[in-house]
N, C-alpha and C positions, 0 to 999 in steps of 0.2 A: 337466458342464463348467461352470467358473465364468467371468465377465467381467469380475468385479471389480478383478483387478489391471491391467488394460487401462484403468479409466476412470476419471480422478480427477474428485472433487466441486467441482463448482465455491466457490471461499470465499467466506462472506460479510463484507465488510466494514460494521462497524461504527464511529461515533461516539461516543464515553462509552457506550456500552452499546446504543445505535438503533441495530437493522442500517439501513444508504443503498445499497450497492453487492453485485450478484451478478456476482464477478467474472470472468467468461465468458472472456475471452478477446478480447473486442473492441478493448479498447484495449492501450497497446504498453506501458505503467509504469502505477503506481499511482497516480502524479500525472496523467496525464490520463486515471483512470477518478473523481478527484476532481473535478477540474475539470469533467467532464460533467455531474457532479452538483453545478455551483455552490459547493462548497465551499469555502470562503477559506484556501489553501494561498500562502504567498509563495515564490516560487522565482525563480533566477537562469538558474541553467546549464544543465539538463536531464540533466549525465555526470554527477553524483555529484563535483565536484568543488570547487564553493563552502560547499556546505553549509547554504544557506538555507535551504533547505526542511524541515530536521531535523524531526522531529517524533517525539513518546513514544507507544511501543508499550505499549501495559496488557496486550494477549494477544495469542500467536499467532506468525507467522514470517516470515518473505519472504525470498525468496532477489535477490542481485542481477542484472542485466543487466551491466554492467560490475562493476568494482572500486569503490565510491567512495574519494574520496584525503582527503576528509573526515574528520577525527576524530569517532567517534559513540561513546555510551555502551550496555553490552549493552541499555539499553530501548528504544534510537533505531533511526531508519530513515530512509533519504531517499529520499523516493515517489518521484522525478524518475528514478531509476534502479533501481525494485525491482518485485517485482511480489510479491502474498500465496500462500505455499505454503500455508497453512491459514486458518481462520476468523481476521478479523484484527480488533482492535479498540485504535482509537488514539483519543488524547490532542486532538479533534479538534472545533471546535465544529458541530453539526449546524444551527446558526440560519441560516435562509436557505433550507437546503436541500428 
């Protein structure tokens, strides 16, 4: 008997290529598991619908929590409303962190 399809791995979020974040499931979007870790993300709204927060995906997925009403390009995501289906790795500065 296998377990495997019962238990997803948790993603690791990456910086230009640093992994910063194991994304557990603790926080509720990708924007504040950024935030926990200091990362300098600018955001407005938190629903995916201004669009500040955009930011370039170099690898990887995220599914949304809402719709966002944002226009995004296939490499965009907006942390404020998404969380990482797989190992993520964004467009994102790691200084600070």
């Amino acid at each position: 008997m296998t377990y495997k399809k019962y238990f997803k791995k948790a993603p690791i979020v990456s910086l230009k290529g640093q992994p910063v974040i194991l994304f557990d499931g603790k926080h509720s979007s990708l924007l504040e598991a950024l935030e926990s870790k200091k990362v300098k993300v600018f955001s407005e709204c938190r629903n995916g619908f201004c669009g500040a927060c955009k930011t370039t995906v170099i690898s990887g997925e995220v599914s949304y929590l809402t719709q966002p009403l944002a226009e995004l390009k296939a490499d965009e995501c907006l942390p404020c409303c998404c969380v990482p289906e797989t190992d993520l790795n964004l467009k994102l500065s790691c200084q600070g962190v």
